[in-house]
Structures are given as C-alpha cells and as structure tokens.
C-alpha positions in Angstrom: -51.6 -42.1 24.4 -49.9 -45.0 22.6 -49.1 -42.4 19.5 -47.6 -39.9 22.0 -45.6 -42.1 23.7 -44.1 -43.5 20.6 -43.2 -39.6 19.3 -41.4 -39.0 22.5 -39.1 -42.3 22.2 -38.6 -41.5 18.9 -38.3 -37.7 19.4 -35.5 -38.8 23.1 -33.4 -41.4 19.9 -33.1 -38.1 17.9 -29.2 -37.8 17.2 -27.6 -34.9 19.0 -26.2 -32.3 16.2 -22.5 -30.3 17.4 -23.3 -26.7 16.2 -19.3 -25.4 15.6 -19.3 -22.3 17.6 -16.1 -19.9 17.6 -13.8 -19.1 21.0 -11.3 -16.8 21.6 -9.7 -19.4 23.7 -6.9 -18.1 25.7 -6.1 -14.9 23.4 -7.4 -12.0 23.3 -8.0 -10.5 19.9 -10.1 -7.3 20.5 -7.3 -4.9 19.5 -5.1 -6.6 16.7 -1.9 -5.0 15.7 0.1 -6.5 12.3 4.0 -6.0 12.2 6.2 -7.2 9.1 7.4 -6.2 5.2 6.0 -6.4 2.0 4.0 -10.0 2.7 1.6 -8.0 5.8 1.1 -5.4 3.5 -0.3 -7.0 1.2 2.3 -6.4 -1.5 2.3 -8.1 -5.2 2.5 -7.9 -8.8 5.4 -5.6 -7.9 3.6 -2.8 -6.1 1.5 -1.8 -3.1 -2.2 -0.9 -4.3 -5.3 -0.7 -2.5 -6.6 -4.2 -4.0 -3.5 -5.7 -2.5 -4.2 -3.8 1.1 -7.6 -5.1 1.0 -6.8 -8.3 0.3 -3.6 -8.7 3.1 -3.2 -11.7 5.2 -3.3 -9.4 8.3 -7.1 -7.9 6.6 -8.5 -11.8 6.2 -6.7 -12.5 10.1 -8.9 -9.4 11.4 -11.7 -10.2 9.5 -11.9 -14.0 11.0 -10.9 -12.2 14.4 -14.4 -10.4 14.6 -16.4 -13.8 15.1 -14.3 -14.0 18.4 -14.4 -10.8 19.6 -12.3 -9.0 17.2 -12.3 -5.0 16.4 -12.1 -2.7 13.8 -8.7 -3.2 11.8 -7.6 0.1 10.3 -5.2 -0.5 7.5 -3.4 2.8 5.6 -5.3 2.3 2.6 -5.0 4.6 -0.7 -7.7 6.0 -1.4 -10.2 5.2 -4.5 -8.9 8.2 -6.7 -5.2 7.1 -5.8 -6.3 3.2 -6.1 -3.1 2.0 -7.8 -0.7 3.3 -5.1 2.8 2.7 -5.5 2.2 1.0 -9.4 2.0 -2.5 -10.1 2.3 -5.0 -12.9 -0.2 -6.9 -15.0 -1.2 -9.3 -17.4 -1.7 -8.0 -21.3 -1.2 -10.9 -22.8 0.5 -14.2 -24.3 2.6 -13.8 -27.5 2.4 -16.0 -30.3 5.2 -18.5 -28.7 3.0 -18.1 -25.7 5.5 -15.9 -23.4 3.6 -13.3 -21.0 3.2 -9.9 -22.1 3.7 -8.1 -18.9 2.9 -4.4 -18.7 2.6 -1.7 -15.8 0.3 -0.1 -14.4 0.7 4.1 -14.4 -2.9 5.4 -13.8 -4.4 6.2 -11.0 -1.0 6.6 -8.9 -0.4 7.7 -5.2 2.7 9.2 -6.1 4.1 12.4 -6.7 6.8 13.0 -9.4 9.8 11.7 -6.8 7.7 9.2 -6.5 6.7 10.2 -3.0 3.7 9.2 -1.1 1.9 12.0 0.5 1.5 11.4 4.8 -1.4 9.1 5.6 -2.4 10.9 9.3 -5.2 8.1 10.0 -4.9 5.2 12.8 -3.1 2.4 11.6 -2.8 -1.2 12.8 -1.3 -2.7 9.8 2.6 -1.8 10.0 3.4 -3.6 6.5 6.2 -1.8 4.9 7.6 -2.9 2.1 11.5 -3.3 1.7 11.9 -3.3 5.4 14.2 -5.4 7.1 15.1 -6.2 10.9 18.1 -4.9 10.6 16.1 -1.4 10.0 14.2 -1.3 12.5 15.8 0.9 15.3 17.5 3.1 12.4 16.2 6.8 12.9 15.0 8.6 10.0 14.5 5.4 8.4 11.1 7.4 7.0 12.7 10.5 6.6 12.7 12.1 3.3 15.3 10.3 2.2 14.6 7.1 3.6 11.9 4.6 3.2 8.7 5.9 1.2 6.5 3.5 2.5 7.5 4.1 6.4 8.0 7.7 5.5 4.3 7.7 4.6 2.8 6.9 7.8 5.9 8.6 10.1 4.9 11.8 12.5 5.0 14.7 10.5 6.6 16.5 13.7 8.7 13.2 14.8 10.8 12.5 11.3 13.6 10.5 13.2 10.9 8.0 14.7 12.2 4.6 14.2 9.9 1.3 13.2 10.5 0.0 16.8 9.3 2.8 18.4 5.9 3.3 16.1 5.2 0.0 17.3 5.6 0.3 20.7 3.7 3.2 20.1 0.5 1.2 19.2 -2.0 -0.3 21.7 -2.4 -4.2 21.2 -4.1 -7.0 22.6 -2.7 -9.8 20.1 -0.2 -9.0 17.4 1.0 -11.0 14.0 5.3 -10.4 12.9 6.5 -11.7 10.0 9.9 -10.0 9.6 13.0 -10.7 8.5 13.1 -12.5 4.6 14.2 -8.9 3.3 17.7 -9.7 5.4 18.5 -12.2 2.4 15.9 -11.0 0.0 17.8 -8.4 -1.3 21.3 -9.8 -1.8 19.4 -12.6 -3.5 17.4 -11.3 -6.1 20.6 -8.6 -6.7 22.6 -11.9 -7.6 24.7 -11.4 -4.4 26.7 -9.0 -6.4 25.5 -5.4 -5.4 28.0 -3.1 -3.7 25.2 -1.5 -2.0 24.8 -2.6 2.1 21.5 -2.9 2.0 21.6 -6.1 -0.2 23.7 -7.7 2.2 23.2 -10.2 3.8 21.7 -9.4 7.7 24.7 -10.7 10.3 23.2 -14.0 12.6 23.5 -11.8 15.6 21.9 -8.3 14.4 18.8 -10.7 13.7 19.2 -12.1 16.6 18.8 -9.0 18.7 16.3 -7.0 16.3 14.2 -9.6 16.4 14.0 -10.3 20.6 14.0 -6.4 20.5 11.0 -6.3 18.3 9.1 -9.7 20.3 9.9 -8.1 23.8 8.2 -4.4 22.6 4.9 -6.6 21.0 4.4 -8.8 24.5 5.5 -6.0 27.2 2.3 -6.3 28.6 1.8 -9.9 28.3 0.1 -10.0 24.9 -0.3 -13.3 23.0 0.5 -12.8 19.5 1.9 -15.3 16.3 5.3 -14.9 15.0 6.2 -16.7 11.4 9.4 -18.2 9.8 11.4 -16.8 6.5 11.2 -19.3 3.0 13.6 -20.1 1.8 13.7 -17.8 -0.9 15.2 -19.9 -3.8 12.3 -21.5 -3.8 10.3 -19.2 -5.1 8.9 -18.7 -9.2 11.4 -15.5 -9.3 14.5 -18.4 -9.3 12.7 -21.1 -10.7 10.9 -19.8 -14.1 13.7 -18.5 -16.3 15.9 -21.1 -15.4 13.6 -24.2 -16.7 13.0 -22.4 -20.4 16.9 -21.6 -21.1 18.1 -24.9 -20.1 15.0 -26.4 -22.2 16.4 -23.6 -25.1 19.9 -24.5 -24.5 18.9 -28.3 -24.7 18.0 -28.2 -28.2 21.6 -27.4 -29.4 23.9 -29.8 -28.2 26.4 -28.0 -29.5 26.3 -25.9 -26.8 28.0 -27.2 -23.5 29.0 -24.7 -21.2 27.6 -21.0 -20.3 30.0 -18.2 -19.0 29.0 -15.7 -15.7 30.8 -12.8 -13.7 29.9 -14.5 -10.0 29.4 -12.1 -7.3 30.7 -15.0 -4.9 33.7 -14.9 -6.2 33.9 -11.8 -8.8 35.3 -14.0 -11.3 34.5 -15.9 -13.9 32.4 -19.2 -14.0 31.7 -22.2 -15.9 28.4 -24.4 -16.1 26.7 -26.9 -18.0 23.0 -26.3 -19.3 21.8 -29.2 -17.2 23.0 -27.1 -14.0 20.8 -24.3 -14.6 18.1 -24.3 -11.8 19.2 -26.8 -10.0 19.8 -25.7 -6.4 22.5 -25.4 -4.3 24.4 -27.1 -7.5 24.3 -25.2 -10.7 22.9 -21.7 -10.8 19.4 -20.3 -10.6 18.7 -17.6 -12.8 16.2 -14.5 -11.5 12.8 -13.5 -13.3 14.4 -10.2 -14.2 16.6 -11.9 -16.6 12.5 -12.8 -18.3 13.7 -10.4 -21.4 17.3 -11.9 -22.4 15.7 -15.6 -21.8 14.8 -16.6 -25.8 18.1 -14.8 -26.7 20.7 -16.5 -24.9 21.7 -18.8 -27.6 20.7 -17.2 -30.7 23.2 -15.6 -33.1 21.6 -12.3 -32.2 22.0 -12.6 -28.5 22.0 -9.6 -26.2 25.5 -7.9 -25.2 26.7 -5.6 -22.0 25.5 -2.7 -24.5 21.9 -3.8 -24.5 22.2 -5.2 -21.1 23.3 -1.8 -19.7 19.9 -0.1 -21.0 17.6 -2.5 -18.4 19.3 -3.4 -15.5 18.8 -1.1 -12.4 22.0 0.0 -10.4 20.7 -1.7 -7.5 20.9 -4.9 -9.1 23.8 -4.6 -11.2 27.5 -3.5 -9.6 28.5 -3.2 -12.9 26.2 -0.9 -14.5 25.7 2.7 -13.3 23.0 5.2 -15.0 23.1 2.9 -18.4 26.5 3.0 -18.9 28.9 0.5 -18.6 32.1 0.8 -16.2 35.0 0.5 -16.0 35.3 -2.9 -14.7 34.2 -4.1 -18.2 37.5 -3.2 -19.1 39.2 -5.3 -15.8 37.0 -8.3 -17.3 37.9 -7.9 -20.9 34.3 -8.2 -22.1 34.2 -8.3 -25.7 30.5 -7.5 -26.7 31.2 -8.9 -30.3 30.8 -12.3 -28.7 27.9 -14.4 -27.9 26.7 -13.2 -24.8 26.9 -15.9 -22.4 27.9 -18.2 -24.6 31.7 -17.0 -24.4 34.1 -16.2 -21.9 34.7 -13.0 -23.7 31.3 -12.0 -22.8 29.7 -13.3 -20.1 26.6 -13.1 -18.3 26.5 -10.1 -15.2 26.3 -11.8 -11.6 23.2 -9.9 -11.2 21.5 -12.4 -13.9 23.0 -15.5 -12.1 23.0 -17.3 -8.3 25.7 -19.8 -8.1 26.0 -22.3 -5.3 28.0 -20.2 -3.2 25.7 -18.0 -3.3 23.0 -20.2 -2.6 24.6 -21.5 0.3 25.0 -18.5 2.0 21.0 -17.8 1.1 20.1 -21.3 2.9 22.9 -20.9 5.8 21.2 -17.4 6.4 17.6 -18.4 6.2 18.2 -21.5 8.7 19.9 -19.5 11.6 17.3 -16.9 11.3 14.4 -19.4 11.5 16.2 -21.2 14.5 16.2 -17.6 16.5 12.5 -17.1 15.6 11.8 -20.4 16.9 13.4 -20.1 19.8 12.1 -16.9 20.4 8.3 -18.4 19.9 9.1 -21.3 22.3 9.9 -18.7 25.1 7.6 -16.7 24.7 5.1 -19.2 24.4 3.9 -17.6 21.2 1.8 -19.0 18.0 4.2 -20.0 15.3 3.4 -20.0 11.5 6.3 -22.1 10.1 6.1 -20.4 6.5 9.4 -22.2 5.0 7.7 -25.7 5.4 4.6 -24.5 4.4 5.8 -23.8 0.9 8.5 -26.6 0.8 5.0 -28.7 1.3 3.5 -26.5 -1.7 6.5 -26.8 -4.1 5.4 -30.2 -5.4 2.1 -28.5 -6.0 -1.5 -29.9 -4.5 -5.3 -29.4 -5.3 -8.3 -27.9 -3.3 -11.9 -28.3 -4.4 -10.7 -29.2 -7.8 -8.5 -26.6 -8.4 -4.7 -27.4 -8.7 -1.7 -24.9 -7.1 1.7 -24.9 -7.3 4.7 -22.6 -7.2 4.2 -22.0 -11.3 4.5 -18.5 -12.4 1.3 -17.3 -13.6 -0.5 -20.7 -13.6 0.1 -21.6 -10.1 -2.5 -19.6 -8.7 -0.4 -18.9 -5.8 2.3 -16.1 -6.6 1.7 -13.0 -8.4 3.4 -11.0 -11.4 6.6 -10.8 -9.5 7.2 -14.2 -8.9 8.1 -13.7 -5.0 4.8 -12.0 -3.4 1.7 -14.4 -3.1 -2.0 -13.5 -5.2 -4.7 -12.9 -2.9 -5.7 -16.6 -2.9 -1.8 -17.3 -1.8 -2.5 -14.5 0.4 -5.8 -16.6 1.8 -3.8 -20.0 2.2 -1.5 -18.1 4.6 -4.0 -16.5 6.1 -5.6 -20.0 6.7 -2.9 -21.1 8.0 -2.3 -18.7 10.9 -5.9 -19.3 12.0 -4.9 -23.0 12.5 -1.2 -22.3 14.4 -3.3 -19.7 16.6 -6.5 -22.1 17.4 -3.8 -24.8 17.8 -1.5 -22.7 20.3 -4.5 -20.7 22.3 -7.3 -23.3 21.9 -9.2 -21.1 19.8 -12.1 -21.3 17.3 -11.1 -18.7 14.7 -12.6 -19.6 11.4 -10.9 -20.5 8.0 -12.0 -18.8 4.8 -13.0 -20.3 1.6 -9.7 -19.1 -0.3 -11.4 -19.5 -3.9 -13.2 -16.1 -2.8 -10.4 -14.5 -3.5 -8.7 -14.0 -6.9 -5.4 -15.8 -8.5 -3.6 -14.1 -11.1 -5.8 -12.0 -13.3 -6.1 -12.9 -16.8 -6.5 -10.7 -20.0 
C-alpha cells in the first residue's frame, strides 16, 4: 500500500509535456490559390524548370497548409520528358583566376523552335508568370500568340483575349498568396534605365495603385483571408552588387586610373565617376551581372569596344544596339572604338552596363510608394503581410542557421541563384518560412515551418 501510494504522488508530480499541435486559426486554407511573377513560380538560374516549380514558395506554403486542413495544390508543372522548361543556367565550373564558368542548359526543353510553350489544359492554382507586371494585368491578349509565353501557356484555347485578372477571378479560393509588382521597376533597372521599349518603364504610382486594389478586391470578393507581400528593393540584390565590387577592386590596383566614362540613360549623356563610386548606392553607380563578361577587361589594354559589345547585348537591354549592329546614335556620341573602352570619353561604357544615382533614385522612389499602397491595402483589408524589402535589408549583412552562413553573395550565399535576382530553393524555403509566421501571426494559426537545409543552394560542379 505504502509502495502504491508513493507511485501515485510521484506519478500526480509528473511534469505536464505541451504537445505543439497545428490550427487553422481564423483562415481557411482548404482551397489555396497563388497569384504573383517570376518569385511564385518558382523561377531561377534564369529560367522556369520543373525543379524550380517543385520547389516554389507557393509549393512549400501548400505543403505546410495540409497539416491544417489544406488541399491538393495543382501547379502547371512540365512534364519529366520536357523537365528543363523554359532553359536555365548552371554551374560548370571555376577558372583558373577562380571566375564562374556559367553555361546553359538546352536539353530536355519545353519549347518549340519560337520558343513557344505548348497549352497546359490541367487545373492550376499556381498563377506564377514570369515577366508579368501589375500594370499587365487587365491587358487582353496579354497571352495571345504574341504576348506573354508563360500566360499564353495556361490561357483558354477558345478565350485568347482573357486577361490575368479575369483567370483569377476565374479560380475558386479559400485563402490566396500575391506577390506582384517588382517587375514595375524590375525591368527598367536591370535594362540600365535606358531601354526605349515601355515595358522597362517604370510603372506610374497610380496604375499600381489601382491594379493592385483591382487585383486585392477580385482575391477577397467573398471574404477570403489571404497574405499579400512587399517589393525589395531591387538594388539590393547580387545582380547590382557582384560586378561592381571586382572592377572597383581591378580598377584599384592602377591608380593611374581615376575616372570611368558612361552613356547614362538618366540623362543620355555622358558621365564621370571615380572607381571608389562604383557600387555604392544611391551615390556612384552599380553595375548589372550582365556586364559578368567585360568585368576583367575594363582596364586592360585589350579592353572590349562598342564592336564587341554589339555582339552580346540584347535589344531589350541596350537602346543602342539593334540586331548586333551598332546605330546610329554612335555616331551622335562620337564613340571612337580605338579607345579604351570605358576608360575614355571617346568610348564609353553603354547605359545598359551602368545605374547611376538618378537612376537609382527613381528605383527607390518607385519601390517605396508601391510598398506604401500594398500596405495600406493589407491594413484594410485586414490581410497577412509578408514585408519582403526588410526581410532582405535584414539578410544583406548576412546571418547563420544551424551552422551554415547566408548572405546576398552570388554563388556562395546560398540564398540567390545563377541569375543573381531570383532566390535558390533554400532562399525559396526562408520565404516560405516567413509567410508561415506573418499568417500564424495575423490569423492565430499553427502552420508549421520547414527545415530550409532540405532544400538545395546553388549547385556545385
């Protein structure tokens, strides 16, 4: 008796152990619906593949959704045979001064020799489309033959004018994730500001401003809860910050060299800077990832001219160059392509290579009124918010998880992939992460986190 008495008192001082358990808390995620670009694609290494698809933000949400409730999430995946979908870029290798050896991808393609996709006629619930911006969205045709490959692939065969707005509203939802919008600056940024084309401007304040209620107002007609994310800040990112850091490091060693020479889109004149102003923000000039090849050369007695220039730079990123040849606005700027190229006046470097401070001004100006709609917009609707440009202002000094470091460092960083402005799949599973704690924090949910380390950085050769 004495024996049982003294198990129960021990068994009644027994600690009482909290077992986590998961909750849908006020939202209901049974029917999830993701709208946005490139990002909720699943998008990097400078292509769409079915790796990438797999691996989505909008994939991992859905996946984490199921412990509370959550349903199937059909995605427009390619298909095994067709794997490497729209192309991407990878890894071959480090050269003997240790610069990447980056090579594409061509087998196993989903594209047709205009590069075309062919339809996808399954459901779909993740409306990723790559190049899309707000200001698209109510455009008809915008994946008709001639528009948008990506849209055009999952677009009605019998309804070709359809617009992205109206497949939306199209789709049955219970909880819905938008990140739109960082194409609106995206493309007159990485095109040096100085593309003649209108899709590389910059989206007006108040066509964002409407798009984006127009797009909020279709995803909650029924009173659906949902999460809605800010843009970055896209100077931020390894496609402005890697280049920059090795020619002013170049430059450094010959202090006979003082001053650089650009064509600035800003201004479509000539500028002037110091080595110590390259990459410095919303100062100097930040100079993009696609100028990678010309990097080692600026400087050297061999450098690159307009003539070799011409051969490599797409239209779309270049006024100045059309089909490989040059224009004749070389002639308005008296290039000389005998001189060092931009190392003289005579011959200096293409806007398209360079983002001055104007520039960069109108990129920050842009992104801040854009993420002060989408704020407001949240608080109104009483919606989840996923603030992404503090997120990686937070990540740009770097930080460590589980003894692994990450940082916006292309290649190394873990975070970004080939193309220097669309996350790995890890990056992919830290935003992922992140989502989960703005929605348990907004709806009192229990959604939870993955282990990001499950999923892959940049792949080495």
């Amino acid at each position: 008796m004495l024996a049982l008495a003294a198990g129960i008192f021990l068994a009644s001082c027994e600690p009482e152990i909290d077992v986590p358990t998961t909750s849908p808390g006020e939202a209901d995620f049974s029917t999830y619906i993701a709208v946005g670009n490139s990002l909720t694609a699943g998008y990097g290494d400078r292509g769409l593949y079915r790796e990438g698809q797999l691996n989505s933000y909008p994939a991992i949400l859905a996946q984490q959704f199921r412990s509370v409730g959550g349903g199937e999430f059909a995605q427009p995946l390619f298909s095994e045979e067709q794997a490497n979908g729209s192309g991407y870029l990878r890894l071959a290798g480090l050269s003997a001064q240790g610069a990447p050896t980056i090579v594409p991808v061509t087998d196993k393609l989903a594209t047709n020799q205009a590069g075309r996709f062919a339809k996808y006629t399954g459901p779909v619930q993740n409306f990723g489309i790559p190049d899309i911006r707000l200001a698209d969205i109510t455009t008809p045709g915008y994946g008709g033959a001639q528009g948008n490959r990506y849209f055009e692939r999952i677009t009605p065969e019998n309804d070709a004018n359809q617009t992205y707005l109206q497949r939306v509203q199209a789709a049955d939802h219970t909880f819905f994730s938008m990140w739109l919008g960082s194409n609106d600056v995206l493309g007159y940024a990485t095109s040096g500001g100085a593309s003649s084309d209108p899709v590389y401007n910059i989206t007006p304040t108040n066509t964002f401003d409407v798009r984006f209620s127009d797009m909020v107002n279709a995803l909650t007609a029924e009173g659906q809860k949902g999460i809605v994310a800010t843009i970055p800040n896209v100077t931020s990112l390894p496609f402005f910050t890697t280049v920059g850091a090795s020619i002013r490091q170049l430059l450094g060693l010959n202090p006979a060299i003082t001053r650089l020479f650009a064509i600035t889109g800003a201004g479509a004149s000539r500028i002037s800077f110091a080595p110590s102003q390259i990459n410095t923000p919303q100062d100097g000039v930040l100079i993009p990832l696609t100028a990678s090849p010309y990097a080692t050369l600026v400087g050297q007695p061999t450098g690159l001219y307009w003539r070799d220039l011409a051969k490599q730079v797409s239209p779309s990123q270049n006024a100045l160059v059309i089909r490989g040849t040059l224009v004749a606005l070389l002639a308005t700027y008296q290039i000389d392509t005998t001189q060092m190229f931009g190392l003289s006046d005579r011959n200096p470097l293409p806007s398209a290579l360079v983002l001055d401070a104007a520039e960069q001004a109108n990129v920050t100006a842009a992104t801040n009124d854009y993420n002060t709609i989408i704020k407001s917009v949240a608080d109104a609707k009483g919606l989840a918010l996923f603030d992404s440009d503090a997120y990686f202002k937070s990540v740009a000094s770097g930080f460590s998880r589980d003894g692994v470091s990450y940082s916006p460092a292309f290649i190394t960083g873990n975070l970004f992939s080939l193309d220097g402005v669309h996350p790995t799949p890890r990056g992919y599973a830290f935003i992922a992460n992140e989502m989960i704690k703005a929605i348990n924090s907004k709806y009192g949910a229990r959604i939870p986190t993955v282990d990001e380390t499950q999923y892959r950085a940049v792949l080495l050769p």
